[in-house]
N, C-alpha and C positions, 0 to 999 in steps of 0.2 A: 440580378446581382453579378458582380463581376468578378475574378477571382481576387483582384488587388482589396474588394469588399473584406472577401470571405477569408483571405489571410488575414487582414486587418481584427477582423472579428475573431480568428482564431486567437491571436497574440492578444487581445485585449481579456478576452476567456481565460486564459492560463493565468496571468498577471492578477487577474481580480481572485484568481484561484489560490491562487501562491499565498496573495496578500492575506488573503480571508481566511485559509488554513493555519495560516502562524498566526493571525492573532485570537482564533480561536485557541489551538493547540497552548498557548502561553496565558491565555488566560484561562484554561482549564487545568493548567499546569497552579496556577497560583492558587486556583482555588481550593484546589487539593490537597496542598500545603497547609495551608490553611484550617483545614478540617480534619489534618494530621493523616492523611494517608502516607502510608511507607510511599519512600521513594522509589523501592524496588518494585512495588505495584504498581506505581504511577509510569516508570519506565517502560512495563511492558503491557497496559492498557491504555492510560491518557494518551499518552507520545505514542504509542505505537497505532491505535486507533485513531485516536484524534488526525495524525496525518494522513487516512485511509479516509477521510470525509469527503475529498474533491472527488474521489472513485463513485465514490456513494451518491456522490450530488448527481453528478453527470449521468450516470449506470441508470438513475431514476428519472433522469429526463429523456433520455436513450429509451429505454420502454415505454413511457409513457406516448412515445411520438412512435411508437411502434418502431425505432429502428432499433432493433435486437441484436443485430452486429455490431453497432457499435457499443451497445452496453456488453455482451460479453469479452469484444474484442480487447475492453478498457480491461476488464479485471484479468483477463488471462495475459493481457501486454504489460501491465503494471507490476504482475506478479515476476515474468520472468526480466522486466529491467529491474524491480528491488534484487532478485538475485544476484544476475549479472554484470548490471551498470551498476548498480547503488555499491554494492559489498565488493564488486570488482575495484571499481576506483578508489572506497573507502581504506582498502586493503593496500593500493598501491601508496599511499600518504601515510599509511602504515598500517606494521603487523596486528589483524584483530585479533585482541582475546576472546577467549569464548569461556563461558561459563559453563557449569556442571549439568544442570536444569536443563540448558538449550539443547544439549545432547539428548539428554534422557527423556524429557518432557517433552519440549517447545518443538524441535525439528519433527519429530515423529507426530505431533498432532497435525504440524502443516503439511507433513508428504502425507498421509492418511487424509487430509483434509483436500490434498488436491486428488489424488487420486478417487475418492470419491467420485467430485464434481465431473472426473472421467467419463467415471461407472455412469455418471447419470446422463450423463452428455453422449455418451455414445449408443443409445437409442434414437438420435436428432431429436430429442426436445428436453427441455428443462419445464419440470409441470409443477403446479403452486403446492403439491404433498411434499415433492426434494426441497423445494425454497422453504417449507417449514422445519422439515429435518435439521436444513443447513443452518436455521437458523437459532434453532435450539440447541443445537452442538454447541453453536457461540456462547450459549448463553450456560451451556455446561462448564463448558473450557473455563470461561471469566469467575466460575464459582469458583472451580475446582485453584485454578492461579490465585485470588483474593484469599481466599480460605485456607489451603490446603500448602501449596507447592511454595509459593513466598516466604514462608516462615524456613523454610528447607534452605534455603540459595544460604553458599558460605558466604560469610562475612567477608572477604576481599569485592564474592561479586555485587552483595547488596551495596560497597564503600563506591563502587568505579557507576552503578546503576543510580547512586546519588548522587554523586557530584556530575555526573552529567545533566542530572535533571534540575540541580542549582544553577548549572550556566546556561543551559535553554532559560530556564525561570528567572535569571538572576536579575531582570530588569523589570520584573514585575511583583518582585516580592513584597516590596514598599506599598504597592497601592493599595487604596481600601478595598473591601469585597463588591461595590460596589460597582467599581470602577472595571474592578476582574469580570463582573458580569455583565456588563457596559460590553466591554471586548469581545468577550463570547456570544452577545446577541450580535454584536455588528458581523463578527467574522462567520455567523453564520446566516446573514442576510445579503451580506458580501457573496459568500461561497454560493449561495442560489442563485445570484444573477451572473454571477462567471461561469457556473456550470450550464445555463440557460445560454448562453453567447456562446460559449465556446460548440456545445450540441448544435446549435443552430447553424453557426461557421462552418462545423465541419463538415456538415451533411448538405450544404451548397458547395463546399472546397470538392466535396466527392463527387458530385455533379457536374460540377464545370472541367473539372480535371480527369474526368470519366476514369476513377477508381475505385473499386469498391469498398462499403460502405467495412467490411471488415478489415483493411488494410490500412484506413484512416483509423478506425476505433485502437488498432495492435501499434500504430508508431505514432501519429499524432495526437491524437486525442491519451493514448497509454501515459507518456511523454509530459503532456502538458500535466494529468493529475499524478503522476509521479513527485514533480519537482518537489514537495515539501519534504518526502521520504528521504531524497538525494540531497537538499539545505540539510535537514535536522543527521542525518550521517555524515556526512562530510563536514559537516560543524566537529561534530562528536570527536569525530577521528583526527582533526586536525589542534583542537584543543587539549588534547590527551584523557576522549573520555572515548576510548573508542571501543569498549565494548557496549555502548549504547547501541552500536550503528548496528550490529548482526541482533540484538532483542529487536531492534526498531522494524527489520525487515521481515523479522519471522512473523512478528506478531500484526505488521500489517499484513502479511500473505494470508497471514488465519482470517483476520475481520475479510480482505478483500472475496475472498472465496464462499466463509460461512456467512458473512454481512452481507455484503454488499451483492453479491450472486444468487444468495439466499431470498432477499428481499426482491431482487426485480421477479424472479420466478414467481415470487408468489404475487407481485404487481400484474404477470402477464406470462402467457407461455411462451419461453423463448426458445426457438425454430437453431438448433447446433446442423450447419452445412459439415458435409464430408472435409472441406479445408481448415472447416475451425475446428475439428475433432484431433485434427494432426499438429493443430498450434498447440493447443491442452496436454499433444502428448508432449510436444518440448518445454512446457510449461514444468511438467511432473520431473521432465529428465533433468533441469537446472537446478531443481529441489532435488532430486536423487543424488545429484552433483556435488552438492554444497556439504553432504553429510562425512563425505572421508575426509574432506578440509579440515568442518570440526570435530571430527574426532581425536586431532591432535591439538584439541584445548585452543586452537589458531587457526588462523585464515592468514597466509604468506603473500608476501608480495607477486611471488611466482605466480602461484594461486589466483589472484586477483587479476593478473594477465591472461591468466585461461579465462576467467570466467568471463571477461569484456571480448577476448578474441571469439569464444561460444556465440557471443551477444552478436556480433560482426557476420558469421558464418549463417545465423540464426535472418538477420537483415538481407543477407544475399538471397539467402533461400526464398524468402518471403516476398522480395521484390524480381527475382528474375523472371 
């Protein structure tokens, strides 16, 4: 294969990745409407996890093909461009609000949630006992936010967490249920075979361009299953729903780390090199990062130019 192939097949991956995550993501979104889910839950589970699906995809074909760099490479590179890129840029198109919950709840379960994945990581291997931990955390967390913590959030941030989730939806409200689960089986038969292309692309891209296979997993392959995170914020932000965009990133970091990382572990033992133990810690420091922004209820435009310049310095490191 050649590399003009193996590019080819990467951008053809991404694209069926994009495609098939939004129309899942929006027809999970309608269906949910639907069946009268608060929009405040739908904000930070559907949207927030539903765009964490292409990680998910790819992460599981990455293990299965036994190449475990690039499945972790994906969640720890996705996780610090949602920080960085996503809330960086969303920040510069403007100031994000930040709601009460994300301080007190949401941010502390994700830095505890990465730092974990640390702790486990930094023996070099991730073994199917932590991928079950992680992934009953998830399934804590989703109680505890459906149940518990939702009903708490002030009424300004359940107002700004719905109307954001009617202008993602807003084009799929009219259909029948039918038709919404039409979308969600295609987008995610779609999302298998983009996450299949793109796995395959990149692990002939890291071959021919003699890169390794971790370095592809942290900027391309990160990159490609990113984009739905960076549409669905950069939407948000730019229509005036832009406290969507920081629920959207935390709560993918949570699924990407307890899901998505959780599950290939327990697919496979995944083998943490001494380089990708030092990516995980820049990973935890962008999350550490992010917490004094919000604690002034905002994320500044300033703000959001640190955090893209991080992201920059971050890319030097990584490629020099």
């Amino acid at each position: 294969m050649s590399i003009i192939m193996a590019v080819g097949m990467v951008i053809v991956g991404i694209a069926l990745l994009t495609f098939g995550g939004e129309a899942l993501v929006k027809g999970a979104i309608a269906l949910a409407r639907l069946v009268k889910v608060r929009p405040a839950v739908i904000g930070l589970t559907v949207v927030a996890f539903g765009t964490s699906v292409p990680e998910m995809v790819v992460s599981i074909f990455a293990a299965i093909g036994d190449n475990t760099d690039v499945a972790l490479g994906n969640v720890v590179g996705s996780n610090i461009l949602n920080v960085a890129l996503i809330v960086g840029l969303s920040a510069l198109i403007t100031t994000l609000p930040v709601h009460g919950n994300a301080v007190r709840l949401e941010w502390p379960f994700m830095f505890g949630a990465s730092l974990l994945a640390v702790a486990f990581g930094w023996f070099e291997h991730l073994v199917r006992a932590e991928g079950i931990v992680l992934v009953l955390l998830l399934i804590a967390f989703n109680w505890y936010i459906v149940s518990k913590a939702r009903p708490d959030v002030l009424g300004g941030s359940r107002e700004a967490l719905a109307g954001g989730v009617a202008h993602i939806a807003r084009a799929t409200l009219t259909r029948p249920a039918l038709i919404n689960l039409w979308w969600v089986t295609m987008g995610i038969v779609i999302l298998v075979i983009g996450g299949r292309i793109l796995v395959t692309g990149a692990i002939e891209l890291a071959l021919l361009a003699h890169v390794s296979e971790r370095i592809i997993g942290l900027t391309i392959v990160a990159i490609g299953t990113s984009l739905p995170e960076l549409v669905t914020s950069l939407v948000a932000a730019r229509k005036g729903h832009a406290e969507l965009a920081v629920a959207n990133v935390i709560g993918s970091n949570i699924f990407n780390i307890l899901g998505v990382l959780g599950v290939v572990a327990i697919i496979t033992d995944v083998e943490v090199s001494r380089a990708m133990e030092y990516d995980m810690l820049w990973m935890l420091g962008f999350s550490l990062a992010l917490f004094p922004m919000m604690w002034n209820r905002r994320v500044s435009r300033r703000e959001g130019a640190l955090l893209l310049g991080g992201w920059l310095v971050y890319l030097w490191w990584l490629l020099r």
